[in-house]
C-alpha positions as CSV (number, residue, x, y, z in Angstrom):
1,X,0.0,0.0,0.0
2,X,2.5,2.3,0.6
3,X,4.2,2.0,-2.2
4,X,0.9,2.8,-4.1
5,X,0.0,5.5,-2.4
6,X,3.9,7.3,-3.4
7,X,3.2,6.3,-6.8
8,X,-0.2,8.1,-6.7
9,X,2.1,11.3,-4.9
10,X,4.8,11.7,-7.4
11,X,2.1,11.2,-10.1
12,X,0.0,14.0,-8.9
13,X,3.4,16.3,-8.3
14,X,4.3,15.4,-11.9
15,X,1.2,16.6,-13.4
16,X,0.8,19.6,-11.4
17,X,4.2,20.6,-11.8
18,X,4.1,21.6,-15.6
19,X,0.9,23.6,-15.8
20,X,2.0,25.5,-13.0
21,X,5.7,26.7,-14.4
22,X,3.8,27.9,-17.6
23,X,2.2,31.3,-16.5
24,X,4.7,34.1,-16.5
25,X,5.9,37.3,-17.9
26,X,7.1,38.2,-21.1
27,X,10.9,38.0,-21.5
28,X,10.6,41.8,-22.9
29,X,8.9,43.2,-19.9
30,X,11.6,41.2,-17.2
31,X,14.5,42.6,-19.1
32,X,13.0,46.0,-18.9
33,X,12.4,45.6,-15.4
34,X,15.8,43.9,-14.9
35,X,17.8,47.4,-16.4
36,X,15.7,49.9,-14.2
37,X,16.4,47.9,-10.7
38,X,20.5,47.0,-11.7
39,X,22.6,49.6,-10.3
40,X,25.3,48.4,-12.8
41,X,22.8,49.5,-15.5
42,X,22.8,53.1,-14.2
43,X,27.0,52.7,-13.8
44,X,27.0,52.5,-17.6
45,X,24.7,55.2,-17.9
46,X,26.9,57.4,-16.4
47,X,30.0,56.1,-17.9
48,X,28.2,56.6,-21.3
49,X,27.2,60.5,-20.0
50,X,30.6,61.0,-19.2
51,X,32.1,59.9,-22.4
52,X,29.6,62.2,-24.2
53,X,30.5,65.2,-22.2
54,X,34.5,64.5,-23.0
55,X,33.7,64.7,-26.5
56,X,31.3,67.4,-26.4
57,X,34.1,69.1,-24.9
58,X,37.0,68.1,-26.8
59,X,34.4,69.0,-30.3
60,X,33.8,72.7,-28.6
61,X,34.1,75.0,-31.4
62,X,36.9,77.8,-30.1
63,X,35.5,81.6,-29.1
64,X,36.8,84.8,-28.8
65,X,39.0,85.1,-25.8
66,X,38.8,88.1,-23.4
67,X,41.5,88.4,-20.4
68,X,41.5,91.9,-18.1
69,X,44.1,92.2,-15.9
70,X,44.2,95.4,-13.4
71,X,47.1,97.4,-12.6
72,X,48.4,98.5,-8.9
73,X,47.5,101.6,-7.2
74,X,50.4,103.3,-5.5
75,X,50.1,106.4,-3.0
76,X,53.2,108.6,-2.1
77,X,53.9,111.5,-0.8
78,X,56.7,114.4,-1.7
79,X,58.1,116.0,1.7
80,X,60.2,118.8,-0.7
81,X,56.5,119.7,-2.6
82,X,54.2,118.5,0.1
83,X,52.4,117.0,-2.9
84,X,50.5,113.2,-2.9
85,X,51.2,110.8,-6.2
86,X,48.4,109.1,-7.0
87,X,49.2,106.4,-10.1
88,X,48.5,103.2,-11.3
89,X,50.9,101.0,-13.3
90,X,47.6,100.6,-15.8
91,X,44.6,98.0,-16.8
92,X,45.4,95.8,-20.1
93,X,42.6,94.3,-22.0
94,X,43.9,90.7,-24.1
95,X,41.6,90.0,-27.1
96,X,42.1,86.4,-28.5
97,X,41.0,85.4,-31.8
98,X,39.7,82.0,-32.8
99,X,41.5,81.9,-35.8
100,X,44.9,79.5,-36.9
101,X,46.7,81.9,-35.8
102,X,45.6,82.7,-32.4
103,X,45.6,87.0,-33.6
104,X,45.6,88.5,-30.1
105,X,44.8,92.1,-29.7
106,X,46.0,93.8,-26.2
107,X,45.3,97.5,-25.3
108,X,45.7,99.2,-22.2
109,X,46.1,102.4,-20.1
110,X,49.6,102.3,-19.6
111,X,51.0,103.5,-16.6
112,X,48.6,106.5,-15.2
113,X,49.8,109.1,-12.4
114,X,48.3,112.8,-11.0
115,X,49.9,115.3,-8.4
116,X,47.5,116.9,-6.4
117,X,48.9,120.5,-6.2
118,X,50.3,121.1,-9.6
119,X,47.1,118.9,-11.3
120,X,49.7,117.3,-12.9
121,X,49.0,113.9,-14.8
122,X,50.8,111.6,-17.3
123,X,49.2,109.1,-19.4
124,X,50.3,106.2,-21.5
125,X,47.7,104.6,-23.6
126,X,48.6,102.1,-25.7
127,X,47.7,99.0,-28.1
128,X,49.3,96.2,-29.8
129,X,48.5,93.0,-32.2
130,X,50.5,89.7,-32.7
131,X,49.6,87.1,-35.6
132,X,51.5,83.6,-36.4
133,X,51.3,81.9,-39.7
134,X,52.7,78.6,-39.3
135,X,54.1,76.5,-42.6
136,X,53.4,73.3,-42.4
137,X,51.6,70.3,-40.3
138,X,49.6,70.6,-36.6
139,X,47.6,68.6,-34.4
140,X,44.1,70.0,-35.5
141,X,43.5,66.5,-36.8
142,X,44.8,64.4,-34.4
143,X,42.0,66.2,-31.9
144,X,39.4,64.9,-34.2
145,X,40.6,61.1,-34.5
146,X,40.6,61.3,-30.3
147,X,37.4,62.7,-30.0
148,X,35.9,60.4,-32.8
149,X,38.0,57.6,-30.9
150,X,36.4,58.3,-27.7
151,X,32.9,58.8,-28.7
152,X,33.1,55.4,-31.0
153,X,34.7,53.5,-27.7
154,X,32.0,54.9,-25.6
155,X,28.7,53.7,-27.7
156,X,30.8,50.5,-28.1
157,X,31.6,50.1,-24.6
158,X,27.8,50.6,-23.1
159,X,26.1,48.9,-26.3
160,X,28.4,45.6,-25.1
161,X,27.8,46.1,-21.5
162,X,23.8,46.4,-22.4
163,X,24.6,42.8,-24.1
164,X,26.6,41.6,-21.6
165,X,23.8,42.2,-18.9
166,X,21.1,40.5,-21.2
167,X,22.8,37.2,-21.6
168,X,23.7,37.3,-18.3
169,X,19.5,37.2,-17.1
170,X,19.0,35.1,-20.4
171,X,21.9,32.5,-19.1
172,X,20.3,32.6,-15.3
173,X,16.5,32.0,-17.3
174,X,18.2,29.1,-19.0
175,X,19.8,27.3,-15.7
176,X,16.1,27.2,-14.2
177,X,14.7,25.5,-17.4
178,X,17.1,22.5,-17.7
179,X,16.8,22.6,-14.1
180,X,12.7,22.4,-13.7
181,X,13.1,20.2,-17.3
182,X,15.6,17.9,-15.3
183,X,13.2,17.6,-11.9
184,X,10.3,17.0,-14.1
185,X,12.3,13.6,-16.3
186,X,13.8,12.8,-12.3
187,X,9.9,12.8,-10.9
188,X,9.1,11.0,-13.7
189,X,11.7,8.4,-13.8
190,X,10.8,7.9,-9.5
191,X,7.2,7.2,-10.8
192,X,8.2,4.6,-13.6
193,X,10.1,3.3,-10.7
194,X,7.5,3.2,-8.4
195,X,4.9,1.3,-11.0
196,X,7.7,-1.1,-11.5
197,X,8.3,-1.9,-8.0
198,X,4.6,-2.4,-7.2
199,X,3.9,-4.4,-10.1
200,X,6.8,-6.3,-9.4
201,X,5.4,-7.7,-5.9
202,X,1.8,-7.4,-7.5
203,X,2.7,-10.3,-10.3
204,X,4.8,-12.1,-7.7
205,X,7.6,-11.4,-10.1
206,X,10.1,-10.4,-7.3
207,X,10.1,-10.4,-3.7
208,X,11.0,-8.4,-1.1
209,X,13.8,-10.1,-0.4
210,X,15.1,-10.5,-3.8
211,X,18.4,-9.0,-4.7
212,X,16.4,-8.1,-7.7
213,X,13.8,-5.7,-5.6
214,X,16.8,-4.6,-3.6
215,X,18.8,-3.8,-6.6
216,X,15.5,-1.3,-7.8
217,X,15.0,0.1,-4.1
218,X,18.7,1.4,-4.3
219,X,18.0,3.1,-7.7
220,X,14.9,4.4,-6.3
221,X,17.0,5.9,-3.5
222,X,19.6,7.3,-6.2
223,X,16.2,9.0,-7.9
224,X,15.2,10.6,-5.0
225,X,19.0,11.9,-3.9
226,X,19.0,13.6,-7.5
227,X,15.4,14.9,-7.3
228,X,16.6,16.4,-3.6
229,X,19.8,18.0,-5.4
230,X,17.8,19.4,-8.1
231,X,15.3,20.9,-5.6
232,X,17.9,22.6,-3.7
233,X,19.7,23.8,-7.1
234,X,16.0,25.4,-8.1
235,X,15.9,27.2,-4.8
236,X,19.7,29.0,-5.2
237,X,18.9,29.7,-9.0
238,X,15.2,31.3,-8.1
239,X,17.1,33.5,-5.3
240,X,19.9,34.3,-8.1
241,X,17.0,35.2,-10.5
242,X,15.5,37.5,-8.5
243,X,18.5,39.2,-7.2
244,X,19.6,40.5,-11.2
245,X,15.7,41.0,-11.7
246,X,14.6,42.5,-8.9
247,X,11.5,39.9,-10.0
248,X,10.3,36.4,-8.1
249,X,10.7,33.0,-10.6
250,X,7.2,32.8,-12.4
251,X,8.3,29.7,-14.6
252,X,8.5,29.7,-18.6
253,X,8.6,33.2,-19.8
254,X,7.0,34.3,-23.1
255,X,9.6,34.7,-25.4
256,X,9.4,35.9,-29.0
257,X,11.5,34.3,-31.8
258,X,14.9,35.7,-32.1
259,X,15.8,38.3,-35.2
260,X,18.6,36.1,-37.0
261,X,19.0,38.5,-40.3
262,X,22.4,39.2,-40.7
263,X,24.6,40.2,-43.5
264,X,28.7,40.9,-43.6
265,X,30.2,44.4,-43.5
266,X,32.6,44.4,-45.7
267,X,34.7,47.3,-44.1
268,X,33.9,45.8,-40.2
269,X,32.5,46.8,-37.1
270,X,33.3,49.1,-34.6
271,X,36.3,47.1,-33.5
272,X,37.8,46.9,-37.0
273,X,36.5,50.5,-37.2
274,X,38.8,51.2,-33.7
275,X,41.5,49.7,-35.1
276,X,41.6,52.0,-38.1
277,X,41.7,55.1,-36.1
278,X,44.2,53.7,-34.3
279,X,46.1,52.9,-37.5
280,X,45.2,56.7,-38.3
281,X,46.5,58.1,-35.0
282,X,49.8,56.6,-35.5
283,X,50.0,57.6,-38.8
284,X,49.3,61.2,-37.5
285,X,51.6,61.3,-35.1
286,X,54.4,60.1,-37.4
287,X,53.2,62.9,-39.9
288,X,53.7,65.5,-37.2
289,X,57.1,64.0,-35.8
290,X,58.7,64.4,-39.3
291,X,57.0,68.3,-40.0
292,X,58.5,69.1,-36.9
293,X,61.6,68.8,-38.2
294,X,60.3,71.4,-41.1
295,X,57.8,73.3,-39.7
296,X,58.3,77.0,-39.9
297,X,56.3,79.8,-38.0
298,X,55.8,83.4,-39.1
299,X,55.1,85.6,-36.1
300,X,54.0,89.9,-37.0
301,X,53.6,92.0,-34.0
302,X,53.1,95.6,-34.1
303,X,51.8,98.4,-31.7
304,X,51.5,102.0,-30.8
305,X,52.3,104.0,-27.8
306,X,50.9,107.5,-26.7
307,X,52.2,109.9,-24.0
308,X,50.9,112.8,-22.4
309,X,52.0,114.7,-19.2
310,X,50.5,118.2,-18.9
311,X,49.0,120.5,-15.9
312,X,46.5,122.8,-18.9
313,X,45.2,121.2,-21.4
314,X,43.3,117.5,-20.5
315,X,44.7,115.1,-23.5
316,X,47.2,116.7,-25.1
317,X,50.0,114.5,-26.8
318,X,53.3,115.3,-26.3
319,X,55.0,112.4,-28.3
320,X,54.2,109.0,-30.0
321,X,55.6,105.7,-30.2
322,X,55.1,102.7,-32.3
323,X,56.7,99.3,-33.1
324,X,56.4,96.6,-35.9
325,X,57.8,93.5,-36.0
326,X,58.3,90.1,-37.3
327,X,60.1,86.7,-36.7
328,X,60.7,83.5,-38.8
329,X,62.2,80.2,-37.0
330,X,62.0,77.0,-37.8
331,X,64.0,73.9,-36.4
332,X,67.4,74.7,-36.1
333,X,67.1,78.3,-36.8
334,X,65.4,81.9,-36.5
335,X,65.7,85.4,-37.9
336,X,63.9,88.4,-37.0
337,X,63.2,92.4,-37.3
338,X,61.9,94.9,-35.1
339,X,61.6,98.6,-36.1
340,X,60.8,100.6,-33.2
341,X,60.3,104.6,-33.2
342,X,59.2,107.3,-31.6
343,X,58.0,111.1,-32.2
344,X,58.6,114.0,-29.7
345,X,55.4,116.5,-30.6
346,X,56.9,119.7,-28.6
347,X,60.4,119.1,-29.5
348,X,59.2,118.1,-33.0
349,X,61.9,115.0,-32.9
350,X,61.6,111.6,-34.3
351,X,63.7,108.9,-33.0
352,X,64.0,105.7,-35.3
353,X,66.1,102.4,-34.0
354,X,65.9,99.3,-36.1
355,X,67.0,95.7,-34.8
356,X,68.2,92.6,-36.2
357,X,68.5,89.0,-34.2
358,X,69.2,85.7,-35.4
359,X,70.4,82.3,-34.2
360,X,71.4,78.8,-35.2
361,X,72.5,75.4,-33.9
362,X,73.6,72.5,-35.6
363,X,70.7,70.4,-34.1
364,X,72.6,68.2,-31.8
365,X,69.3,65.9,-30.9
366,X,69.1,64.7,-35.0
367,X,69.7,61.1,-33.9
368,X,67.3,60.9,-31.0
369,X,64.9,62.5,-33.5
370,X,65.8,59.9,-36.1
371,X,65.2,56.7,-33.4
372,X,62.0,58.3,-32.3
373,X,60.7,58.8,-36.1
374,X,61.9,55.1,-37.1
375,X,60.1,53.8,-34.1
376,X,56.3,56.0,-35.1
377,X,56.7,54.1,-38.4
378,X,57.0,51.0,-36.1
379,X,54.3,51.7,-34.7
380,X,52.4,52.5,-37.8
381,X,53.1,49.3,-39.1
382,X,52.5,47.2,-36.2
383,X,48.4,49.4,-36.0
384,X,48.4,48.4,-39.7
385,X,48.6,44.8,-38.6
386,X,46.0,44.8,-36.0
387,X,43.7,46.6,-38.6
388,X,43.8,43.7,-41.0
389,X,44.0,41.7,-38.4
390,X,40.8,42.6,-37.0
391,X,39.2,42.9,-39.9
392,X,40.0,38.9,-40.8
393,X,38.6,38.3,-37.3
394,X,35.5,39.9,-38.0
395,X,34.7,38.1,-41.4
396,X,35.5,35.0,-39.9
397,X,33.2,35.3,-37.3
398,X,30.8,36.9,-39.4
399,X,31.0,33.7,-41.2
400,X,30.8,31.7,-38.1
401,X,27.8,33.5,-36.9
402,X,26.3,33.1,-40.5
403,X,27.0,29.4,-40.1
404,X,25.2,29.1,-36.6
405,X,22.1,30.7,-37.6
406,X,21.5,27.8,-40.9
407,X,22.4,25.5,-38.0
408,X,20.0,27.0,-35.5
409,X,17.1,27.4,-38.0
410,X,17.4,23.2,-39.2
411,X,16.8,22.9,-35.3
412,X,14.3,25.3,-34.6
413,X,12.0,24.0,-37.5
414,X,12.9,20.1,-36.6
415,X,11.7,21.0,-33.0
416,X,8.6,22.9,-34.5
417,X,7.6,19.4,-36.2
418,X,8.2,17.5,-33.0
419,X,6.2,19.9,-30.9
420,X,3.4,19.6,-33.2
421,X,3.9,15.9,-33.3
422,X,3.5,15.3,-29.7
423,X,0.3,17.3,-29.4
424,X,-1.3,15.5,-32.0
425,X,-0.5,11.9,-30.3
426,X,-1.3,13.7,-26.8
427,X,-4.9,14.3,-28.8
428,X,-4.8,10.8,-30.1
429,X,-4.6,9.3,-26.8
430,X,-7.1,11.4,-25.3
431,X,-9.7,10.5,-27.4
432,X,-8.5,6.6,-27.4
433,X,-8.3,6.6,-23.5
434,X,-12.1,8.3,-23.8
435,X,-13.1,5.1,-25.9
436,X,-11.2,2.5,-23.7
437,X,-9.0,1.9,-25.8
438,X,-5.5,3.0,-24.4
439,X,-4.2,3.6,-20.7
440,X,-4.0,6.4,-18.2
441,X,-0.6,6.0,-18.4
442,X,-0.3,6.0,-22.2
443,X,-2.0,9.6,-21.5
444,X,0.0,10.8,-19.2
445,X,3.5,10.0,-20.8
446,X,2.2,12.1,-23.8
447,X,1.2,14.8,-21.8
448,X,4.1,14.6,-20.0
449,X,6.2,14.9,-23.8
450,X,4.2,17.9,-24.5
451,X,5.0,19.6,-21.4
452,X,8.6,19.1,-21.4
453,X,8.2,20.7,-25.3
454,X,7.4,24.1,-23.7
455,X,10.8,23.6,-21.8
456,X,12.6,22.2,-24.8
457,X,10.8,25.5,-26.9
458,X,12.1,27.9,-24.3
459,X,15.6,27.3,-24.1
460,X,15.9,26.6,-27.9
461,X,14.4,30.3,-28.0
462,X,16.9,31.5,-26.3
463,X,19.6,29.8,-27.5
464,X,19.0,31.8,-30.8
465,X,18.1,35.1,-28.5
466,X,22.1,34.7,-27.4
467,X,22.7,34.3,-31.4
468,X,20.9,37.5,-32.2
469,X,22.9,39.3,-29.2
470,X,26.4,38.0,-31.0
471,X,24.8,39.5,-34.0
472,X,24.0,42.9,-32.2
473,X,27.7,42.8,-30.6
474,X,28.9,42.2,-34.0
475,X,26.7,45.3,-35.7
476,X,27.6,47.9,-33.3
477,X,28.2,51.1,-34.9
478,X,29.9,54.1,-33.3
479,X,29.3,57.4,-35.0
């Protein structure tokens, strides 16, 4: 009797087992709910915000540049005059342009003082300009290739980590399947057991006693140590489950068929796409290493001066002074001019002075500047490497991938014609069994089929949802 009665237990656990694990949410909404709960989600987020900012930054068109700068105001006082000296050594205004050649424009007051009991005052006003031409190659373009660099490592980085964290609650969904699928073949198998053993002492077949009825009571006991296992397993998956999902374990989730279209790049993805700017950034810096050696800058500079000291007349001039200049250098040399002169209004005198400076070395750090140049084209040939490189890795695991999908497909539809198999015997047998003509237990093994079809569904669906993920890690695209 006992033994009856755990056959009619495991039997009514068995059925009641898969209806129950077949009500839950979609796959879609526990994913959702999974990325608003993770605080690893929101870690990317802000990584991702950050990396946007840098090149926001880095892309910041240049604007005009103001800088003001006050002078100091001095107080003395002259014991032999008994007058106080009020001056100022002046306020300069700085005027940047956002041009090539960074035109700054600088004017001030120029030094400023007034005695109190002669009303006597001196002024210097003055303004000047500076320009540079240069002749040859800068870095203007190597700050695009970082900034595109850093914005195409940044959407590669979170699109991955967005993969990454799917898989990971698609991998977790997966261990609870083949685990439920496994306790549901184990309660099964302890229930063909059970039948076995009663029948056995039923038919007289084996006795108690029996090695025989030993030999099935010890695999009974083996049954039961697995199903006990398997049990526990289920409880530390369901607690893992809910921990990444913030969600408790509903069973089978509805899951939509995977988006398998997928067709080679022939110039790569973002990683072949990385390794080209890379290829590009040495290529730039080698560029500027060897226009350093040729490089040449224009500098002009000119300004004017203005003086007035007088106790009458508020703003009269009494001489004027102006400079112009220019200088040329380049790497191991540099000439330059600068014709300076002044005008005396009252004395009606102009004062001219012209000078002339130059230098030159014989470039003592060429070799260094050889071995530094010989190892960027190293280094260019070594990033043109990993570009081709990379690019042979992606077409063969764009092939690969191409390769899985035909091979996913064959299994998908075989297990599509299985499925629809098994419901039609499971129909078969119901209606048979409803004539007399089959068993309960014919019945309940193809019920049993069908129901471990909706596991066998599940985890072939996503078994191609990881597929269309190493498609989506393979598509991504930087801007």
């Amino acid at each position: 009797m006992r033994i009856k009665y755990m056959a009619l237990v495991a039997t009514f656990l068995l059925l009641v087992l898969i209806p129950f694990s077949l009500t839950s949410a979609s796959l879609d909404e526990i994913i959702q709910t999974a990325y608003g709960s993770s605080e690893e989600m929101k870690r990317y987020e802000l990584d991702k915000k950050n990396t946007e900012l840098s090149v926001s930054i880095g892309e910041a068109p240049e604007e005009l540049g103001i800088s003001v700068s006050s002078g100091n105001v001095t107080s003395e006082f002259d014991p032999a005059s008994g007058d106080y000296v009020f001056g100022t050594t002046g306020t300069t205004a700085t005027f940047t342009l956002p041009n090539d050649g960074k035109t700054a424009i600088t004017v001030g007051t120029g030094s400023v003082s007034y005695t109190t009991n002669s009303n006597k005052y001196a002024l210097n006003p003055t303004v000047s300009a500076t320009h540079s031409i240069l002749y040859g190659e800068d870095s203007d373009n190597r700050s695009t290739l970082l900034n595109k660099q850093s914005a195409l490592l940044g959407t590669y980085s979170y699109q991955s980590n967005l993969i990454q964290f799917e898989n990971s609650i698609l991998n977790q969904i997966k261990a609870l399947l083949t685990n439920e699928k496994s306790i549901n073949e184990t309660m099964k198998s302890i229930v063909i057991q059970n039948k076995g053993m009663s029948d056995a002492l039923a038919l007289k077949t084996l006795s108690k006693d029996s090695v025989a009825y030993h030999e099935l009571e010890n695999s009974m006991t083996r049954f039961q140590s697995t199903l006990a296992s398997l049990q526990s397993n289920h409880a530390l998956l369901e607690s893992q489950y809910t921990q990444l999902t913030s969600l408790p374990w509903e069973g089978i989730p509805t899951i939509a068929e995977p988006n398998l279209a997928f067709e080679k790049n022939p110039n790569g993805n973002t990683s072949v796409a990385l390794k080209a700017l890379t290829l590009d950034l040495a290529q730039e810096d080698l560029k500027l290493a060897k226009a350093a050696l040729t490089n040449k800058t224009l500098q002009v500079s000119g300004g004017t001066n203005l003086y007035s000291a007088n106790t009458v007349a508020f703003g009269q001039v009494n001489s004027i002074s102006g400079n112009v200049g220019a200088s040329f250098s380049a790497k191991n040399y540099s000439v330059g001019a600068r014709f300076n002169g002044s005008y005396d209004i009252d004395g009606k005198d102009f004062t001219p002075k012209l000078t002339v400076s130059g230098s030159w070395n014989n470039n003592p750090t060429q070799l260094t500047e050889s071995l530094n140049i010989k190892k960027l084209e190293n280094n260019a040939m070594l990033s043109s490497i990993s570009y081709n490189d990379a690019l042979q890795e992606y077409l063969y695991t764009a092939s690969s991938i191409q390769s899985q999908v035909a091979s996913w497909q064959l299994e998908y539809a075989l297990l599509e014609s299985t499925i629809f198999y098994n419901k039609k015997a499971l129909e078969q047998q119901e209606a048979l069994f409803a004539k007399g003509l089959t068993t309960k237990s014919s019945v309940d093994n193809a019920r049993f089929a069908v129901g471990q079809d909706d596991y066998e569904k599940a985890l072939t669906l996503i078994k191609g949802l990881v597929l269309e993920n190493s498609i989506r890690n393979l598509q991504i695209q930087g801007r």
